[in-house]
MIDOSE-1310 file (N, C-alpha, C; in nm, 2 decimals, decimal comma, always signed):
residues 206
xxxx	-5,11/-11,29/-7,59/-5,07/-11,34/-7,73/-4,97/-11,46/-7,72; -4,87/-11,43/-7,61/-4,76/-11,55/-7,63/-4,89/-11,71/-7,58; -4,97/-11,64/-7,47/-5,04/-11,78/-7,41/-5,09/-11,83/-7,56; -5,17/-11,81/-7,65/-5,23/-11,84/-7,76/-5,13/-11,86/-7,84
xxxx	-4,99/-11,82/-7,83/-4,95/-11,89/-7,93/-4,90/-12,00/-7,86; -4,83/-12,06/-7,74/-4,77/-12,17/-7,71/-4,94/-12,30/-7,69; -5,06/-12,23/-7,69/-5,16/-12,31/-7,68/-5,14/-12,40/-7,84; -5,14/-12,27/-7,91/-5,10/-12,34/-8,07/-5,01/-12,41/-8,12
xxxx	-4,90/-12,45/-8,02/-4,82/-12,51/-8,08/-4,82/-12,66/-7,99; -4,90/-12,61/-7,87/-4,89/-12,76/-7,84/-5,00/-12,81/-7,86; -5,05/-12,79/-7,94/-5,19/-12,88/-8,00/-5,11/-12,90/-8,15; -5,04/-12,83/-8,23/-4,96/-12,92/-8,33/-4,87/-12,98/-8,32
xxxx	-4,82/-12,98/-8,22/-4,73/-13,12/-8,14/-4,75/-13,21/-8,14; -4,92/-13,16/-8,07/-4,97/-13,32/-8,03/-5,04/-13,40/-8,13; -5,10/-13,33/-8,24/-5,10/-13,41/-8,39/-5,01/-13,42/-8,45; -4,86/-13,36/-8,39/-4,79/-13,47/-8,48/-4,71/-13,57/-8,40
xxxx	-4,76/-13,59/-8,31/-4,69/-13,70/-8,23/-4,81/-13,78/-8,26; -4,92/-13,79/-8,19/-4,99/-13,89/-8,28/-5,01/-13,93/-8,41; -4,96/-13,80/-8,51/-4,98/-13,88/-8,60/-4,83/-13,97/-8,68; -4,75/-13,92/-8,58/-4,62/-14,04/-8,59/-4,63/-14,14/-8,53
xxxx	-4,72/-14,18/-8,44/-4,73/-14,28/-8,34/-4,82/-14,39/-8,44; -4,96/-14,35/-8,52/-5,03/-14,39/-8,58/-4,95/-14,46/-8,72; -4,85/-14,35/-8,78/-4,78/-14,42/-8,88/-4,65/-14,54/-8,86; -4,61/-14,53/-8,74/-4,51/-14,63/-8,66/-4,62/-14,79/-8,69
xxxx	-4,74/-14,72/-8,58/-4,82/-14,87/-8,58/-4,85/-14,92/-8,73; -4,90/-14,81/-8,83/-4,97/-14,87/-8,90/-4,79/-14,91/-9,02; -4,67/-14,91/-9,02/-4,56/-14,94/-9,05/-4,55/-15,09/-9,00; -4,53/-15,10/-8,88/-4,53/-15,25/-8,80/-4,62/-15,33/-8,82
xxxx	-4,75/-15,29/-8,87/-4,84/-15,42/-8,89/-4,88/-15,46/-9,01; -4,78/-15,35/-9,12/-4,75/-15,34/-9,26/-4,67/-15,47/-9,30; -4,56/-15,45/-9,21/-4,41/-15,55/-9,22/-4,46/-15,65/-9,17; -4,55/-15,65/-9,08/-4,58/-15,81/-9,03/-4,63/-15,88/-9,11
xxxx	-4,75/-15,85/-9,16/-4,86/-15,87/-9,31/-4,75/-15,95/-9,37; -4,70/-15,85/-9,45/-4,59/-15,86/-9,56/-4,46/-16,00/-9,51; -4,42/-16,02/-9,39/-4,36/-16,15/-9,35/-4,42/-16,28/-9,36; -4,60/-16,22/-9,36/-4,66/-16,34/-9,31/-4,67/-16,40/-9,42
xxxx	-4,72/-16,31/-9,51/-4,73/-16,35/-9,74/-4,55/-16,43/-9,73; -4,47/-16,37/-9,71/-4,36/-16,47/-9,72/-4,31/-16,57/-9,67; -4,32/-16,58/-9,55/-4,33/-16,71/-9,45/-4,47/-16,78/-9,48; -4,53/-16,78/-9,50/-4,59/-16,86/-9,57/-4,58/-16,93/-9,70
xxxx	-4,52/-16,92/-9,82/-4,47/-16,92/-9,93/-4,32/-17,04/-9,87; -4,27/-17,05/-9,81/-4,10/-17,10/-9,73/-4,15/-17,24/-9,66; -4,05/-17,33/-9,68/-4,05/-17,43/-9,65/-4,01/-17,44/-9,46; -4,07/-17,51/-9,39/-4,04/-17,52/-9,23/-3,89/-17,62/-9,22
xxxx	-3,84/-17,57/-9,17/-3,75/-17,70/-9,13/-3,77/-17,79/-9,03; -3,88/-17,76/-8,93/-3,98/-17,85/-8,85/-4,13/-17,90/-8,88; -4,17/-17,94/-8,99/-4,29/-17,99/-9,02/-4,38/-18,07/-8,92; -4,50/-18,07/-8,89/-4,55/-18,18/-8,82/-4,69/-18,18/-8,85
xxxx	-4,79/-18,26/-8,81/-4,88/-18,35/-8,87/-5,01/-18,18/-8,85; -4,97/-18,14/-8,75/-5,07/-18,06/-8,72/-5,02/-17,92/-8,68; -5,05/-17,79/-8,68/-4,99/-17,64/-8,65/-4,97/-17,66/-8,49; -4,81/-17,64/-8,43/-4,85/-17,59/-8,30/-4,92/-17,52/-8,28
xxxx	-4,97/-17,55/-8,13/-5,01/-17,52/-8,05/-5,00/-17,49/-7,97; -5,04/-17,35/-7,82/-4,92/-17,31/-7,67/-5,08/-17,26/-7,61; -5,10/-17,27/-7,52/-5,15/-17,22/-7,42/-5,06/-17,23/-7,32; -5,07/-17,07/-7,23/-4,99/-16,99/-7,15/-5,04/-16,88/-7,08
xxxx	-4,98/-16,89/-6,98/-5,00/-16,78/-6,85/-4,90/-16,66/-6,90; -4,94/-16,54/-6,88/-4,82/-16,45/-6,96/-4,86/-16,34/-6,82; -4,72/-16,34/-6,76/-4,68/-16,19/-6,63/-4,64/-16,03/-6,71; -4,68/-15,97/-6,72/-4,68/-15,81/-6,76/-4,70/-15,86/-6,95
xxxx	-4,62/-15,86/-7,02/-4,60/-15,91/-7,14/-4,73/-15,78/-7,22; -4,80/-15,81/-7,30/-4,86/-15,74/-7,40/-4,98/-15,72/-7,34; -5,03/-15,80/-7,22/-5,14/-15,72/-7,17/-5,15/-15,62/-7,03; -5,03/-15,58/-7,00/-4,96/-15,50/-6,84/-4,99/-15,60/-6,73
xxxx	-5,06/-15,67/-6,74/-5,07/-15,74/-6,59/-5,07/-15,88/-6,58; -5,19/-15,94/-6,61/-5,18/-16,10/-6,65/-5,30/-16,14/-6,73; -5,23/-16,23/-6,79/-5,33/-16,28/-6,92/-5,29/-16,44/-6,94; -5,45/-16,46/-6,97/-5,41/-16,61/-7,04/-5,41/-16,67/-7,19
xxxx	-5,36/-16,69/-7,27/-5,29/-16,67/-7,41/-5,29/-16,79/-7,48; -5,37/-16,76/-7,61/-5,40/-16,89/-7,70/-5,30/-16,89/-7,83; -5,25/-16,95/-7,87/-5,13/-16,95/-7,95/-5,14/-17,04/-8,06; -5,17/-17,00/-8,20/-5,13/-17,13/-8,32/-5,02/-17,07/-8,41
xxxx	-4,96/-17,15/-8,50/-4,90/-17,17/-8,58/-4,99/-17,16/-8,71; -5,00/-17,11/-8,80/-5,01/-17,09/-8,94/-4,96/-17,20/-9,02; -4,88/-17,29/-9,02/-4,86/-17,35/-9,12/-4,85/-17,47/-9,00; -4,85/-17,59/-9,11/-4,82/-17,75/-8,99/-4,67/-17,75/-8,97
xxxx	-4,64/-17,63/-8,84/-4,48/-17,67/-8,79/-4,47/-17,60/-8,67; -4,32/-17,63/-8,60/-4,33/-17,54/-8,45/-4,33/-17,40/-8,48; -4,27/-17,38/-8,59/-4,19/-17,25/-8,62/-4,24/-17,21/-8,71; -4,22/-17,03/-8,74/-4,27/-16,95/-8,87/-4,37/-16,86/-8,78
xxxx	-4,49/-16,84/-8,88/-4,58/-16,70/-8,83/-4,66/-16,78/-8,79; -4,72/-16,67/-8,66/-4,82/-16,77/-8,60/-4,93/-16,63/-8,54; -5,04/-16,65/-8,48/-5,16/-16,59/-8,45/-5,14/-16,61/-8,30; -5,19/-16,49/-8,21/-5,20/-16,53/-8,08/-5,33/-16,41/-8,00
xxxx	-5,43/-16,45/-7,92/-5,52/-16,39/-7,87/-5,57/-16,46/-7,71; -5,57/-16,29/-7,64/-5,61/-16,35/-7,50/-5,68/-16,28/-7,45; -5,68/-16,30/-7,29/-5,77/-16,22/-7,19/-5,69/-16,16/-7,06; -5,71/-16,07/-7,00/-5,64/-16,05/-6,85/-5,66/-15,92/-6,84
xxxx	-5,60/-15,89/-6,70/-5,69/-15,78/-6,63/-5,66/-15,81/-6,50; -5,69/-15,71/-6,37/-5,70/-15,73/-6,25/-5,78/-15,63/-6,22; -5,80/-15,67/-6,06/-5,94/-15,60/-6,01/-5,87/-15,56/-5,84; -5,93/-15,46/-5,83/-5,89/-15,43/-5,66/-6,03/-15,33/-5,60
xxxx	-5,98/-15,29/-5,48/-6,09/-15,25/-5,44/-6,12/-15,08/-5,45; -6,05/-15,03/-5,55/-6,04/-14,89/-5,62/-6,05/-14,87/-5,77; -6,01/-14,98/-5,86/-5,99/-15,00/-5,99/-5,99/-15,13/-6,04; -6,03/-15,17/-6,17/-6,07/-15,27/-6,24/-5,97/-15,22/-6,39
xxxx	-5,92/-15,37/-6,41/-5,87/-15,36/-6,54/-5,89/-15,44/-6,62; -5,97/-15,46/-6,79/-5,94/-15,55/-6,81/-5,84/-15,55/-6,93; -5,77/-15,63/-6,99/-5,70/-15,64/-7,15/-5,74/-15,77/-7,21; -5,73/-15,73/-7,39/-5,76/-15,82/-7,46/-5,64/-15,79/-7,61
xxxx	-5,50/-15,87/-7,54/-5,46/-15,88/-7,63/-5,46/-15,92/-7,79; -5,40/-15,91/-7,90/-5,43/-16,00/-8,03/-5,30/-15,94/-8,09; -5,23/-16,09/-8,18/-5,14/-16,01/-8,22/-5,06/-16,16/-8,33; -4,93/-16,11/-8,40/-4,89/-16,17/-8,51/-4,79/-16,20/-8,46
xxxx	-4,66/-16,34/-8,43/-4,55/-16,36/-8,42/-4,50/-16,46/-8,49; -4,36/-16,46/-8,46/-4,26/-16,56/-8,53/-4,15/-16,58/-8,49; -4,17/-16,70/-8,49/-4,07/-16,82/-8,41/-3,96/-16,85/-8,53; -3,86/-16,83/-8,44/-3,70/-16,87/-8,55/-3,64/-16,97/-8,46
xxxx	-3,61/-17,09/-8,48/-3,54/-17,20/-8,40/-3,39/-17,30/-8,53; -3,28/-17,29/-8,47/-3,22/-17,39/-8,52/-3,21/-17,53/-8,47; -3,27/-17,56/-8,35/-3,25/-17,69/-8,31/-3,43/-17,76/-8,28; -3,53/-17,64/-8,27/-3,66/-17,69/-8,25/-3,72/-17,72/-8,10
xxxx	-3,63/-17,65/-8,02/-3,63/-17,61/-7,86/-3,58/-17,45/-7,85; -3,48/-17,41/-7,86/-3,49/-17,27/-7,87/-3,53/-17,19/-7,95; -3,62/-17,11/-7,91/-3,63/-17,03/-7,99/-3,66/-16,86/-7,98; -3,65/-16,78/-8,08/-3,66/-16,66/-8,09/-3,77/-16,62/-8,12
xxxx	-3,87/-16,50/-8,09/-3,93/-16,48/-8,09/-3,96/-16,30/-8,11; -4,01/-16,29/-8,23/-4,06/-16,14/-8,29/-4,22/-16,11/-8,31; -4,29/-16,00/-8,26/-4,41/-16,00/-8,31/-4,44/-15,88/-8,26; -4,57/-15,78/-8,34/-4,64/-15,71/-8,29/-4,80/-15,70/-8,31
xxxx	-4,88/-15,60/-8,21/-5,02/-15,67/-8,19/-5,08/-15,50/-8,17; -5,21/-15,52/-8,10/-5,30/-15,42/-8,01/-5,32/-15,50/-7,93; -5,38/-15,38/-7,80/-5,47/-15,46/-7,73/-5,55/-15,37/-7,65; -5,66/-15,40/-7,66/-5,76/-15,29/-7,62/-5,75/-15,32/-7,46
xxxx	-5,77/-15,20/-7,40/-5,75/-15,19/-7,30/-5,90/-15,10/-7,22; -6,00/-15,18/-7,10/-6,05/-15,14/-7,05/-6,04/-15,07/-6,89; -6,00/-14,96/-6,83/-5,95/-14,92/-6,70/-6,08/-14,85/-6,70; -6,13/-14,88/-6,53/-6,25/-14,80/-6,46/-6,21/-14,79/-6,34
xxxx	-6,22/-14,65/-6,29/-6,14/-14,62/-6,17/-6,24/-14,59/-6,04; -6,28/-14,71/-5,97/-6,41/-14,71/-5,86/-6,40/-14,67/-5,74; -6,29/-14,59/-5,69/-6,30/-14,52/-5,62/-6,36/-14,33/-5,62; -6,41/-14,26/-5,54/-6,49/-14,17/-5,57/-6,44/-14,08/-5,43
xxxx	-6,34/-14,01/-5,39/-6,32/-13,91/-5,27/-6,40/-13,86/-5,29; -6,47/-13,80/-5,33/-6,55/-13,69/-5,34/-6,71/-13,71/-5,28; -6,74/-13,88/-5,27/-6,85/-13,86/-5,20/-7,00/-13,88/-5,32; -7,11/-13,98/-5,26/-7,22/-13,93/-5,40/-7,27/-13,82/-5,42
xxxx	-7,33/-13,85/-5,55/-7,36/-13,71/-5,60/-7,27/-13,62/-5,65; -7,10/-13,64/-5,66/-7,03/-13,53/-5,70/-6,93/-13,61/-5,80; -6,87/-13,55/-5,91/-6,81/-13,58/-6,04/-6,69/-13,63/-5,98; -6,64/-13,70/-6,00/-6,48/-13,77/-6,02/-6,43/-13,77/-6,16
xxxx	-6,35/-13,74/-6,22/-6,29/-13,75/-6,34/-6,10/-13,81/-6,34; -6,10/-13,96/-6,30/-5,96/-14,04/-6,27/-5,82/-14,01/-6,34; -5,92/-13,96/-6,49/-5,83/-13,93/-6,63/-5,76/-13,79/-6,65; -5,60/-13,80/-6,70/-5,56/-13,91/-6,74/-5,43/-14,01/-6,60
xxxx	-5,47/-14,13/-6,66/-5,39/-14,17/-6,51/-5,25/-14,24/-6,60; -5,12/-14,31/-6,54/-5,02/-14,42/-6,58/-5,07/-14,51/-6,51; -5,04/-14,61/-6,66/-5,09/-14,77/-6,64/-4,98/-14,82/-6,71; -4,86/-14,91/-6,63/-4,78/-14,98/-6,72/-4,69/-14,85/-6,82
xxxx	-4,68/-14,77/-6,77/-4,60/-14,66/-6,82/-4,66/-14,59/-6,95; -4,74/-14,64/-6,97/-4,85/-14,57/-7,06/-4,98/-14,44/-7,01; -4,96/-14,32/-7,06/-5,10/-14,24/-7,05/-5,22/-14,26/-7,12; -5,34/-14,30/-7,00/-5,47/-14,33/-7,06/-5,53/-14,24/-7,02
xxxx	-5,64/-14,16/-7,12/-5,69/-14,05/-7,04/-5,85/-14,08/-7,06; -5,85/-14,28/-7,07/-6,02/-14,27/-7,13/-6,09/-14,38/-7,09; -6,19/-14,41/-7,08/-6,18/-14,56/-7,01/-6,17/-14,68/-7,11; -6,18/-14,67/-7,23/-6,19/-14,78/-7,33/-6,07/-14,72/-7,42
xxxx	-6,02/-14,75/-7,48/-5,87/-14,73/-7,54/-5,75/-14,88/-7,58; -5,72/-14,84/-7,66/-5,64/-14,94/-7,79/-5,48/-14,89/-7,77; -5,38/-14,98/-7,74/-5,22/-14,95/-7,78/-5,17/-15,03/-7,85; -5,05/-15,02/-7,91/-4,95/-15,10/-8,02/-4,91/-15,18/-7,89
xxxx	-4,85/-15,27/-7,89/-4,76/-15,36/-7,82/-4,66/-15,43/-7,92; -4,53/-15,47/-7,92/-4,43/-15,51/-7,98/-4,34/-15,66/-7,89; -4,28/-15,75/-7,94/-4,26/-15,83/-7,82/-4,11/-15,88/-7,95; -4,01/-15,91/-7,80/-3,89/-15,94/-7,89/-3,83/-16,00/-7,74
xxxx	-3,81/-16,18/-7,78/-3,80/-16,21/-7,64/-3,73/-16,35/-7,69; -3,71/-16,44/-7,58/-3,63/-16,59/-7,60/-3,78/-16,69/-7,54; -3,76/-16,82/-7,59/-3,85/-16,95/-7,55/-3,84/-17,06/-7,55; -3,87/-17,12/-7,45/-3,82/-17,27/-7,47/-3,92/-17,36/-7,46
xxxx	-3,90/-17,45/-7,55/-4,07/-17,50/-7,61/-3,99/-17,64/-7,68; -4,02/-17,75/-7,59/-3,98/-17,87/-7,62/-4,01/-17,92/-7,79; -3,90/-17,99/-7,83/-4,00/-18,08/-7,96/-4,08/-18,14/-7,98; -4,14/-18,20/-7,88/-4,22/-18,28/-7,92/-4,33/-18,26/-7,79
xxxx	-4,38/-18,16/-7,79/-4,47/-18,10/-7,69/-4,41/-18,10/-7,55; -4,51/-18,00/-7,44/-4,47/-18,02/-7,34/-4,43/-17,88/-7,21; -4,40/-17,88/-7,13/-4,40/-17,78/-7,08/-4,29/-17,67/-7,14; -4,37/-17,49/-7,17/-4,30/-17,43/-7,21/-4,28/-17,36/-7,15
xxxx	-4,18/-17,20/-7,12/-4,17/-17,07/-7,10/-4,08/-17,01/-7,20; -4,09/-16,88/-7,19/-4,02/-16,78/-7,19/-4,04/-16,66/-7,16; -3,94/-16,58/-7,20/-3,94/-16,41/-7,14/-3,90/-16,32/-7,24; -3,96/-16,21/-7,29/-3,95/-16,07/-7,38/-3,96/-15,99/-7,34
xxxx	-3,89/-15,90/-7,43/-3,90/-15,74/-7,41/-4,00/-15,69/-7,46; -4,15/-15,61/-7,44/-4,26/-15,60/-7,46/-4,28/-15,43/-7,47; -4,24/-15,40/-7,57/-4,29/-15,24/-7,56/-4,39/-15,20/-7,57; -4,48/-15,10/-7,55/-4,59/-15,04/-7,60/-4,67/-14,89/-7,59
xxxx	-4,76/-14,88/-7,67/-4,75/-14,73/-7,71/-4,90/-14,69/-7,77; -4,88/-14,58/-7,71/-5,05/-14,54/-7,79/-5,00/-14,39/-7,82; -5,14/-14,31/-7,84/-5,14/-14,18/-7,94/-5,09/-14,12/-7,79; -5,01/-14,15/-7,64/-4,99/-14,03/-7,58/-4,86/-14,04/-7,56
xxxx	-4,80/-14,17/-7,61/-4,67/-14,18/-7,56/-4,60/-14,29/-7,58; -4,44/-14,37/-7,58/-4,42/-14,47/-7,61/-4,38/-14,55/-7,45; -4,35/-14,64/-7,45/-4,28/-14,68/-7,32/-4,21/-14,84/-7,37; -4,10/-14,80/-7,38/-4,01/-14,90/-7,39/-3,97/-15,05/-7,33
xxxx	-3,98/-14,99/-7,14/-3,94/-15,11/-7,03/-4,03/-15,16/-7,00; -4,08/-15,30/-7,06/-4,19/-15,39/-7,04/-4,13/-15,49/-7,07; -4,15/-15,56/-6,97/-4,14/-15,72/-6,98/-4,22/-15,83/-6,98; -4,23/-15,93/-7,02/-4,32/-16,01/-6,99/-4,26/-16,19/-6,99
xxxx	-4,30/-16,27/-6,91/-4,27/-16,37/-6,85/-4,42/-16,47/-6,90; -4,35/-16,55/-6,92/-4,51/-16,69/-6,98/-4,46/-16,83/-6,97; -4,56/-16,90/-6,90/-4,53/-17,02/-6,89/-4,64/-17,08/-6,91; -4,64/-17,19/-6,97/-4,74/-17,32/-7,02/-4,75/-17,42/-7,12
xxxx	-4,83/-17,47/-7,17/-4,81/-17,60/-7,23/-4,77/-17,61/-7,37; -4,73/-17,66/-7,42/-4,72/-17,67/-7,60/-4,76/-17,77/-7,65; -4,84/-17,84/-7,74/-4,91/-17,91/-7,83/-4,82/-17,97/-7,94; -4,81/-18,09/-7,95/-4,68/-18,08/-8,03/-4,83/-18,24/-8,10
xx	-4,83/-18,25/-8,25/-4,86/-18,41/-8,31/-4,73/-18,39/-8,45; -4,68/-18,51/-8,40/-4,53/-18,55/-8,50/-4,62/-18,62/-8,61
């Protein structure tokens, strides 16, 4: 009786931790929406002829390992809300990973070189685990494994990612970086310590 009942309580746990995890994301992509209708509507204090643009190499950041990352601006200026989507993944000779970041941010600058940086996204995550001890012919089941301090217990699978970081992104185009704090989270769990590091070019027409 006690086994059946702690069976029962940890399966209502676990719907309601996913279903807090599900209302967090679907809260954060609410607020973003809702920034974007506003910043949009607001004047830039850096206007320019055409929306930046960044392409970048990004180290851990929103996709756990490395990605390469397309970056615009929404309105014609360096700063405000902007769109960002990539690719990355690694491969070894036991596991294959790939990620496909996408996600919403916004650049706050008072001088048009530094800047601040807020955003959140998904990113679907593909892990296949090609190693097999067991030999052909017999079942391996890898799942659930830690990836980037996240539990995946599936081979295709979606997490929130969050990014709150510093950048330095010339005015008038040119080479950029920066570095954030990159949290992220799915229906098994959150993980706070993520970082991510990016460097590459910025697009600037005055």
């Amino acid at each position: 009786m006690q086994q059946v009942l702690s069976c029962s309580c940890l399966v209502k746990l676990n719907h309601m931790r996913k279903g807090y995890l599900h209302q967090l994301l679907f809260l954060g992509l609410t607020t973003c929406a809702l920034t974007t209708v506003l910043a949009q509507n607001s004047e830039s204090k850096f206007p320019e002829l055409r929306p930046r643009q960044n392409i970048y190499v990004e180290l851990g950041g929103n996709g756990i390992s490395f990605n390469v990352m397309y970056e615009t601006r929404l309105k014609k200026a360096a700063d405000g809300i902007g769109i960002k989507a990539g690719l990355g993944g690694f491969s070894s000779s036991y596991e294959k990973v790939f990620t496909m970041p996408v996600g919403i941010n916004w650049l706050l600058t008072k001088d048009n070189k530094h800047f601040f940086e807020a955003g959140a996204g998904l990113t679907f995550l593909h892990y296949e685990d090609t190693w097999d001890p067991w030999g052909p012919g017999n079942t391996y089941n890898p799942y659930p494994v830690d990836l980037g301090g996240l539990t995946v217990d599936k081979k295709n699978s979606v997490y929130g990612h969050l990014t709150l970081g510093y950048r330095r992104q010339p005015k008038n185009g040119g080479i950029m970086w920066g570095v954030a704090l990159t949290p992220h989270f799915n229906e098994n769990g959150f993980w706070p310590v993520w970082v991510g590091v990016k460097f590459g070019y910025s697009f600037a027409r005055k």
